[in-house]
N, C-alpha and C positions, 0 to 999 in steps of 0.2 A: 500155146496158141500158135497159130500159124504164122510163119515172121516172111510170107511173101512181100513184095515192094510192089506188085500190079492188083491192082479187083476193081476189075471194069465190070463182076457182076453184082456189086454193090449197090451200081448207077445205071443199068440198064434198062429202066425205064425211060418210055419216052418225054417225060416231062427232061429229065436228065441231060439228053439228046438235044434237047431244042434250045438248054441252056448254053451247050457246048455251040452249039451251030452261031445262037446269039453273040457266046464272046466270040466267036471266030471271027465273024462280019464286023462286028465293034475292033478285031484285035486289042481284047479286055481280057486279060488272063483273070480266068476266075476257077473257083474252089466250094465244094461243099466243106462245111466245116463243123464243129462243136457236136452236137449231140445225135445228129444223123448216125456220123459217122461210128461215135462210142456203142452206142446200139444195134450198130451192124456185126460189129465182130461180137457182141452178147447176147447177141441173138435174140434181141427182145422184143422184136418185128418190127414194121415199119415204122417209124413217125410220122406222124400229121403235119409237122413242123418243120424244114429245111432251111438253116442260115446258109447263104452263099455268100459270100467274100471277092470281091474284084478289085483288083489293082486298077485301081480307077474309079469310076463313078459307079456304085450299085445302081446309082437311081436311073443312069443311062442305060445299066443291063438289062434292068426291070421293064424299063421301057420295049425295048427291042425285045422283050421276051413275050410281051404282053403281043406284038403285032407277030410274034409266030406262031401264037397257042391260041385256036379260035375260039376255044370253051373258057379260056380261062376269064376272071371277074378285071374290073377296071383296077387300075394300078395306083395304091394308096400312097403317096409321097409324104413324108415327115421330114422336112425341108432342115427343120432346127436339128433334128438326131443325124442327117445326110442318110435315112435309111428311106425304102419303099417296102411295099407287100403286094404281093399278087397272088391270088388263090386260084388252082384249079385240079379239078380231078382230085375231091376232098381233102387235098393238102395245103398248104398254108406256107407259101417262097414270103423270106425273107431277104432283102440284099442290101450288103453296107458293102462301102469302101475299103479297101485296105486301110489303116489306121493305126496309130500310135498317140500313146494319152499320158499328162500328167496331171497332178492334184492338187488340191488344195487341201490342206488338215482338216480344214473346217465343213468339205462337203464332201460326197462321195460322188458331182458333177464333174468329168472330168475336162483338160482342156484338150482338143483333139487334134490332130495332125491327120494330113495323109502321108501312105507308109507304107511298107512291103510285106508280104505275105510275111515274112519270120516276127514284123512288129506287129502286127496284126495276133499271129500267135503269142506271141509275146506277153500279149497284153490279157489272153485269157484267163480264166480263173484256175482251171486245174489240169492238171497233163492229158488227164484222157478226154479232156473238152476241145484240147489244144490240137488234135489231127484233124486232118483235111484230104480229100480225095481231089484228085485235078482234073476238070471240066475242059482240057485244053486238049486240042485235037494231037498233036504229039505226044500225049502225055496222059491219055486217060485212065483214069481209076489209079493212077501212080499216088501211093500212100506216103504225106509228107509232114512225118513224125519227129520233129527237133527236141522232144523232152522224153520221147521213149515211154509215148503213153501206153504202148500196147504191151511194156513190162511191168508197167501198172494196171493195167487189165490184167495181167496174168497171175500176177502178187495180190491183187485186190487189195490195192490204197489208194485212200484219195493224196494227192500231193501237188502243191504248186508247182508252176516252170519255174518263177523267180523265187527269189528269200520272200518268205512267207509273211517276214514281217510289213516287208513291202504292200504284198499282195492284198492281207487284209487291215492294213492299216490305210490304204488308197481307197478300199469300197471294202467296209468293215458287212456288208449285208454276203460277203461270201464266203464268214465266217458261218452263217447259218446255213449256206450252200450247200457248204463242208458234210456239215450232219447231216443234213437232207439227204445229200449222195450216199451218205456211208449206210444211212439206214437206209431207204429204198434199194441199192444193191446188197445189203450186206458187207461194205469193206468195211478196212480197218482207215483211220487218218493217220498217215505215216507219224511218227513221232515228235519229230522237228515241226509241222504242221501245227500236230494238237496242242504244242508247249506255247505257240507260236500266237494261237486263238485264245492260250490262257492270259499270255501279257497283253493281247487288244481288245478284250471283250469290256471294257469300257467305252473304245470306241462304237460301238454298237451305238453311241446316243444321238447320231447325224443320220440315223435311218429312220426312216418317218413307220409310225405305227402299222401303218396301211400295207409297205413290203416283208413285215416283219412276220405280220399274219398269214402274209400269203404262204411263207417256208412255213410256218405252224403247221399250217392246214395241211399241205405236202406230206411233213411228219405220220404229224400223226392218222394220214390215210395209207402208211403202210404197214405192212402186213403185220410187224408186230413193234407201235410204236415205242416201247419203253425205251427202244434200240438208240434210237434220237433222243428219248428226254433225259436219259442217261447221260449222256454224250452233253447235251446243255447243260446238265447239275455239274457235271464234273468239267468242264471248260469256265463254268463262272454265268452263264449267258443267263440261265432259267431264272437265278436269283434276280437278272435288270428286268426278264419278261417276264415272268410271273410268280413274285416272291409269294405268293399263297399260298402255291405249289412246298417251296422252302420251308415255309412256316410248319407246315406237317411233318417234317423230316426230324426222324431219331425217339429216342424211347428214352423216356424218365421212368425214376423208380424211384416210391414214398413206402417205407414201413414195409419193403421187400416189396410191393405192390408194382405191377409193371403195365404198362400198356402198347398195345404193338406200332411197331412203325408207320404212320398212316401214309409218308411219302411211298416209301416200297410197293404197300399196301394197293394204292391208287395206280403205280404202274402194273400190277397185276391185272386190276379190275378192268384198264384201256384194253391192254392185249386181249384179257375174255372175250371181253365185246366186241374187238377186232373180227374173232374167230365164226362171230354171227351175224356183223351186217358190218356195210357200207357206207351206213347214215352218218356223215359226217358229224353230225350234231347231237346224235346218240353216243358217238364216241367226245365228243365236248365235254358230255351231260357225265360219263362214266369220270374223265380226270377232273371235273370240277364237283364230285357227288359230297365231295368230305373237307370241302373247302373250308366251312362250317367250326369243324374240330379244332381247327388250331385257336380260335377265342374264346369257346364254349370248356376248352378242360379245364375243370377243376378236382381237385382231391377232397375225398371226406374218408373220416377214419370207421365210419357206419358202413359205406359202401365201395369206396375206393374210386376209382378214375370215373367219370359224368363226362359229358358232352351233349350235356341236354340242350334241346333243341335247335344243334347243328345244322338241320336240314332248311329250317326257315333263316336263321342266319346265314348259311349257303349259301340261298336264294336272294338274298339282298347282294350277297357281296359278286353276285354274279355281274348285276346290273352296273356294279361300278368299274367292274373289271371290263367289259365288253365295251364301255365308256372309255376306260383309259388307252385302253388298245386301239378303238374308232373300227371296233365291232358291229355288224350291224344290232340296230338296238329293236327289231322289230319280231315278226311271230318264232324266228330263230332262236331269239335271245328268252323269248319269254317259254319257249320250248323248253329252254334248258332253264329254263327258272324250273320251271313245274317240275321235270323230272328233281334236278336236286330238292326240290322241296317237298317230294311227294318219295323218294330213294328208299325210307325205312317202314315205311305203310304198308305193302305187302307182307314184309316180317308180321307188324302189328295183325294181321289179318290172321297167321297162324298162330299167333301169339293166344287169339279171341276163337281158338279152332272155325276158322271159317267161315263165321254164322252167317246166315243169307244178309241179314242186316250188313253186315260189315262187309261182306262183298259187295252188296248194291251199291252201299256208299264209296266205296274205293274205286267202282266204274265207274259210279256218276263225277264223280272229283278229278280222274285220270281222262273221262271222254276217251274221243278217238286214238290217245297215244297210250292206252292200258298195251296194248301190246308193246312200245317199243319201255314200257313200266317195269314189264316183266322181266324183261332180255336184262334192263339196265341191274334190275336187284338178282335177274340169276349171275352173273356175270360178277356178283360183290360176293360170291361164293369161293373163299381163296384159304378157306381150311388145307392142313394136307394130311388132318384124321380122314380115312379112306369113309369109315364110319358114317361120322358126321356130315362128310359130303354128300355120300349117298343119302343120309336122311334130308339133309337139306332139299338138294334138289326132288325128296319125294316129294316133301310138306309144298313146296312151289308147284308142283305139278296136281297134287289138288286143290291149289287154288285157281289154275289155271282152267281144273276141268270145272269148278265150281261158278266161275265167271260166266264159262259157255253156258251152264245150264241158267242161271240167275237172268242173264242174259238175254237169253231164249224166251224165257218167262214173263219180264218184267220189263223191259226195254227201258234199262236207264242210260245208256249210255246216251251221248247228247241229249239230254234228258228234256223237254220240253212238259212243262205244268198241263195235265188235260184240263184243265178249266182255267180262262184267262184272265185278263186282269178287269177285261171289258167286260165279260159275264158276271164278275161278282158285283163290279160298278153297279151294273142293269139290276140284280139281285137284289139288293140291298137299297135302291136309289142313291145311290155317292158322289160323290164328286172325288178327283184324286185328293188321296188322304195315305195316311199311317197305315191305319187297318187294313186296306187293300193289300198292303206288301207282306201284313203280318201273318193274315191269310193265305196269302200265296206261299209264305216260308212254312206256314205252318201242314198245308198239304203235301209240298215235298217231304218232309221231315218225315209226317205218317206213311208215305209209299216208298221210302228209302227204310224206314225200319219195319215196314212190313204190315203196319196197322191197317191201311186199305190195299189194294189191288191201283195198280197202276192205267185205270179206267175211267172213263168221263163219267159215268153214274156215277160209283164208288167217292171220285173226288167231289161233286157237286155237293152230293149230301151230307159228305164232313164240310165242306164249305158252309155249308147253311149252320150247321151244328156250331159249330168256329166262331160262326159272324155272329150266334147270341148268345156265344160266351164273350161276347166283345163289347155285348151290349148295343146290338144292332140288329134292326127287326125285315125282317124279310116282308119285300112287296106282296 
């Protein structure tokens, strides 16, 4: 990597400019810092997001920046953090003070000073977070690297400025930084680091659920998360966050009978489904699809290893988990219920080769997320008989073209009864009752298994039929 000491074409923009111009008039020696900076030399394009650093008052920088930028938004003060925000030209200024902190065991709140650019670095999380470019008019773009993060750019590691122990036992939440970093770039966590996260991953219990999710989420939106959950199994961490996870991990064997690793298993299935969307909560729905198995195994010497009805017990234990973490508990949460709960129902659909019946019913029960249904159970294809792969993925691709046509045909999916509840009432003269519901269940049932046509005539006159086997006499 380039080990110049000037890159004033870093900061050549003119928001940059006006930064400088501001500390100049303030004489407020300031610095872009933290992850601008790590991103410019990895090329990984701009960020939206600029921390600035001033030996002094950020919140005075901010200010004076705010009356030299005409476009930019009013200037947000957080008085108690001593930071501001000011937005413009789609990016996102940050500015705090020079500063230096110490701790308390008990929180990761810490107590603050003001301080000089080295404590200021100092006090950051990782070496390649810890460079800074200088906004000072003698001194532009002069790169000021006291931990030699840019030989950790070049080695690709993550690693502390201070002892590590310090580091994350001060704010135990950048133990999960750690892996975040290493999987979305690809490094390795230097050694003394990783040893470092295994002796305070207990500490981890002064972090509130809410930050903890947030690196989750992070994870496992890159490219190919196992990278990170790897990284948590083996630091200690995934067993405090999501021992369910754990609970799946390793292969028993009864009477030579063995069944395969369901942890391993599930980092596979993440990555698949990595490889074909974005949807965060698709990828949720893949590492929690088999959560199920770990209370459902049981042995019999008739059949060997069961995990019967995994997928509905999944689906409860999703609810708790999404609970403990202070996940949201809303269409998100129940997204990823359905998928785990509905994960082995496709298989069953080739199991029953297909029949229209068992497609209709697998739309109407999947709705509008039969497609991300599909991705989730292609994505649980983690054979590496070449064989069986390819049959797999054929038997899913005519279920998939089977959908389209059923589909076409029938229009179940968000499935609405053509005949309503207030026409049978009128029908029949009713008042709400039992029957009304048993004949509405019982019309779906007949245009999901194909007995009628999914049509207002067709349904009325099985309705009629229905309501005097029910022992009720049409008006």
């Amino acid at each position: 990597m380039d080990q110049k000491t000037h890159y004033p074409e870093a900061i050549q923009e003119n928001v940059f400019r006006t930064l400088s111009q501001a500390a100049e008039e303030l004489n407020l020696p300031a610095y872009v810092i933290g992850g601008y900076v790590r991103d410019f030399f990895l090329n990984r394009g701009q960020k939206k997001d600029i921390d600035v650093v001033a030996i002094g008052s950020g919140i005075s920088l901010a200010r004076k920046v705010e009356e030299l930028l005409p476009h930019s938004t009013k200037v947000s003060v957080f008085k108690n953090f001593g930071t501001a925000m000011l937005k413009t030209d789609e990016l996102e200024l940050e500015f705090v003070g020079a500063r230096k902190e110490s701790y308390d065991r008990g929180s990761r709140k810490p107590v603050v000073e003001d301080g000089s650019l080295e404590d200021d670095q100092n006090r950051r999380d990782f070496t390649i977070n810890a460079m800074a470019f200088s906004l000072n008019k003698n001194s532009y773009g002069a790169l000021l690297d006291p931990f030699n993060g840019m030989g950790d750019l070049d080695k690709k590691i993550i690693r502390t400025p201070l002892d590590p122990d310090i580091t994350y036992s001060d704010d135990p939440l950048r133990m999960l930084r750690a892996i975040r970093f290493a999987a979305q770039l690809n490094f390795k966590i230097e050694e003394g680091s990783f040893e470092s996260i295994k002796r305070n991953a207990h500490r981890l219990k002064i972090i509130s659920n809410e930050r903890i999710v947030t690196e989750l989420h992070k994870i496992m939106m890159c490219d190919t998360p196992s990278f990170g959950f790897l990284l948590l199994e083996k630091t200690g961490l995934l067993q405090l966050i999501l021992p369910e996870l754990i609970a799946l991990k390793g292969i028993e064997e009864v009477e030579g009978q063995k069944h395969k690793d369901n942890f391993y298993h599930t980092l596979e299935v993440v990555d698949n489904i990595s490889r074909n969307t974005d949807d965060l909560w698709l990828r949720w729905s893949a590492l929690l699809h088999d959560i199920g198995k770990a209370p459902t195994k049981k042995f019999s010497k008739k059949v060997g290893w069961t995990f019967h009805g995994h997928e509905f017990k999944g689906s409860k234990m999703v609810y708790h988990l999404f609970k403990r973490l202070k996940m949201p508990l809303n269409d998100k949460m129940k997204f990823v219920q359905l998928m785990v709960r509905m994960s082995s129902r496709p298989i069953a659909v080739i199991d029953e080769s297909a029949t229209d019946s068992a497609v209709r019913r697998l739309v109407h029960d999947a709705g509008e997320h039969i497609e991300s249904l599909m991705t989730l159970c292609e994505a649980d294809i983690t054979t590496k008989n070449p064989r069986r792969f390819q049959q797999y993925h054929h038997n899913f691709q005519q279920v998939r073209d089977k959908i389209v046509e059923v589909e076409e045909r029938d229009h179940v999916r968000n499935f609405q009864p053509p005949v309503t509840g207030e026409e049978i009432m009128k029908a029949f003269d009713l008042k709400p009752c039992r029957e009304i519901g048993q004949i509405k269940m019982a019309i779906k049932d007949s245009i999901l298994d194909g007995v009628i046509p999914n049509e207002h005539d067709a349904a009325y006159k099985f309705m009629i039929k229905k309501g005097k086997s029910l022992g009720l006499t049409p008006k």
